[in-house]
C-alpha positions as CSV (number, residue, x, y, z in Angstrom):
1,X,-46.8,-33.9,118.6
2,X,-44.8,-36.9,118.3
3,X,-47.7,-39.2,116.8
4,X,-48.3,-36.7,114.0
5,X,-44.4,-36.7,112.8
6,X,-44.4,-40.6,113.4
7,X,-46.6,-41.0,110.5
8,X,-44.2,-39.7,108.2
9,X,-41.3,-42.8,109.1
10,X,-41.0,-46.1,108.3
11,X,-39.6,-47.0,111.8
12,X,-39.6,-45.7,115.1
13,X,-37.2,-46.2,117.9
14,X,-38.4,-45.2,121.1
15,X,-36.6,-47.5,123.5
16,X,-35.3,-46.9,126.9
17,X,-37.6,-43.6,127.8
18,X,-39.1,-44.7,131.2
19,X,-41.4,-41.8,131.0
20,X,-43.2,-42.7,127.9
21,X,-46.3,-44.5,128.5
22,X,-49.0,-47.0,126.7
23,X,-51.1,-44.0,125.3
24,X,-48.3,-42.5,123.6
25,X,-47.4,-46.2,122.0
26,X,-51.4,-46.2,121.3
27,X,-51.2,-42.7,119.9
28,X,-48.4,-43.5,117.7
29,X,-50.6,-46.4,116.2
30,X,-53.7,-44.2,115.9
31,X,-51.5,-41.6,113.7
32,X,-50.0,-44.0,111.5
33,X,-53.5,-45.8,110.5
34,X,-54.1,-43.1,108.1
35,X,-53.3,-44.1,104.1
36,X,-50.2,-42.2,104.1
37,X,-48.4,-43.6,106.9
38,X,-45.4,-45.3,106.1
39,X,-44.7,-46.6,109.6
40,X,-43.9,-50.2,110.2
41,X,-41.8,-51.0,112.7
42,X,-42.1,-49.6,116.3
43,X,-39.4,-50.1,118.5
44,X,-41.1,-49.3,122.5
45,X,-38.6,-51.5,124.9
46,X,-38.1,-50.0,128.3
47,X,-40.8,-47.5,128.2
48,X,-43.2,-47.0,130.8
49,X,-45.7,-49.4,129.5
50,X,-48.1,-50.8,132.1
51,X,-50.8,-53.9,131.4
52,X,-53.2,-55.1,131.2
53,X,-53.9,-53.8,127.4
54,X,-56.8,-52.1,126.7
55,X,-59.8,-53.1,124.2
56,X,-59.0,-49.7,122.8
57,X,-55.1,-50.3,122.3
58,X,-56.0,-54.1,120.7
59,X,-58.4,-52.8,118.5
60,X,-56.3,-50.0,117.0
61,X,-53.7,-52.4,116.8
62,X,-56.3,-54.4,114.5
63,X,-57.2,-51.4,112.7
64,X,-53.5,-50.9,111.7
65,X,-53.1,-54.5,110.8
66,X,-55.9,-54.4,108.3
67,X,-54.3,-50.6,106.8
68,X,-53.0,-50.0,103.8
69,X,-49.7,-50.4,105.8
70,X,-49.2,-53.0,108.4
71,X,-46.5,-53.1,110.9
72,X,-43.8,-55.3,110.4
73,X,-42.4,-55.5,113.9
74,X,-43.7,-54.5,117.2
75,X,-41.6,-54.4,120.2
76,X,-42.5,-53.6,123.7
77,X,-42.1,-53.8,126.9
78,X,-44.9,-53.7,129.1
79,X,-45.2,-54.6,132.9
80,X,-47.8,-56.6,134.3
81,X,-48.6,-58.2,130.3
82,X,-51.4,-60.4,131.0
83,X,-51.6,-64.4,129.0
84,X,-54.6,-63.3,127.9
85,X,-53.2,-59.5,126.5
86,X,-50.4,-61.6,124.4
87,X,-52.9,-64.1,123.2
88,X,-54.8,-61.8,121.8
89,X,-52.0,-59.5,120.1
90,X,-50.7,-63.5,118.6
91,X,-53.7,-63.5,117.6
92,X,-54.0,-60.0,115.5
93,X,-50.5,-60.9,114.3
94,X,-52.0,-64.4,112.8
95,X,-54.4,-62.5,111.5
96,X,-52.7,-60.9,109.5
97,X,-49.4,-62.6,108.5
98,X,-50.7,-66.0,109.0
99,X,-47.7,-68.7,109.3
100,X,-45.3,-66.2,108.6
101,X,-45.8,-64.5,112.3
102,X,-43.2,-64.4,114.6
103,X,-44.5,-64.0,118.4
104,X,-41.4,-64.0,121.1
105,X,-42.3,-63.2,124.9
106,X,-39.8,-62.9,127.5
107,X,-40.1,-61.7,130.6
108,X,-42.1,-57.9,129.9
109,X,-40.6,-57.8,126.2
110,X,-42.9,-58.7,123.5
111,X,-41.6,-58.9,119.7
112,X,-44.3,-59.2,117.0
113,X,-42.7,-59.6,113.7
114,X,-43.1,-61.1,110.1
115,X,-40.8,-63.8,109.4
């Protein structure tokens, strides 16, 4: 239910819920692809989050990017982040924003932003 009321915000804070998982950050991204999502900004720090990412999860995450609305700012923290999983999402985010990306990895926290 959550992804379907996410779509209606502009930004999401979901930080610090252990129990939430990479399919509900994937679902939220799903739900807000739709032309009348306002969502940009997606707070997911110290969730469940497991790597590696999934072709699914990078490609909806391209899918959003090339929406109506783009995120803004993506943060996450994911365990066991592969180089080549943050390559790729550096890679969406250049994409997209070109020279104005922001990319910041430390540790399992990953920050995608727009300068």
């Amino acid at each position: 239910q959550l992804p379907s009321v996410a779509s209606h915000l502009r930004k999401i804070n979901l930080a610090a819920n252990p129990k939430l998982n990479g399919q509900i950050l994937q679902d939220l991204i799903v739900a807000s692809i739709v032309d009348t999502s306002q969502l940009e900004e997606i707070i997911f720090t110290g969730c469940g989050m497991v790597g590696p990412l999934t072709t699914d999860f990078l490609d909806f995450l391209t899918e959003k990017q090339t929406s109506a609305k783009q995120l803004k700012r993506l943060e996450f923290s994911c365990k066991k982040i592969e180089k080549l999983d943050i390559d790729s999402l550096s890679q969406v985010w250049r994409d997209q924003f070109g020279t104005l990306t922001f990319v910041t990895v430390t540790e399992d926290r990953i920050l995608l932003s727009v300068d």
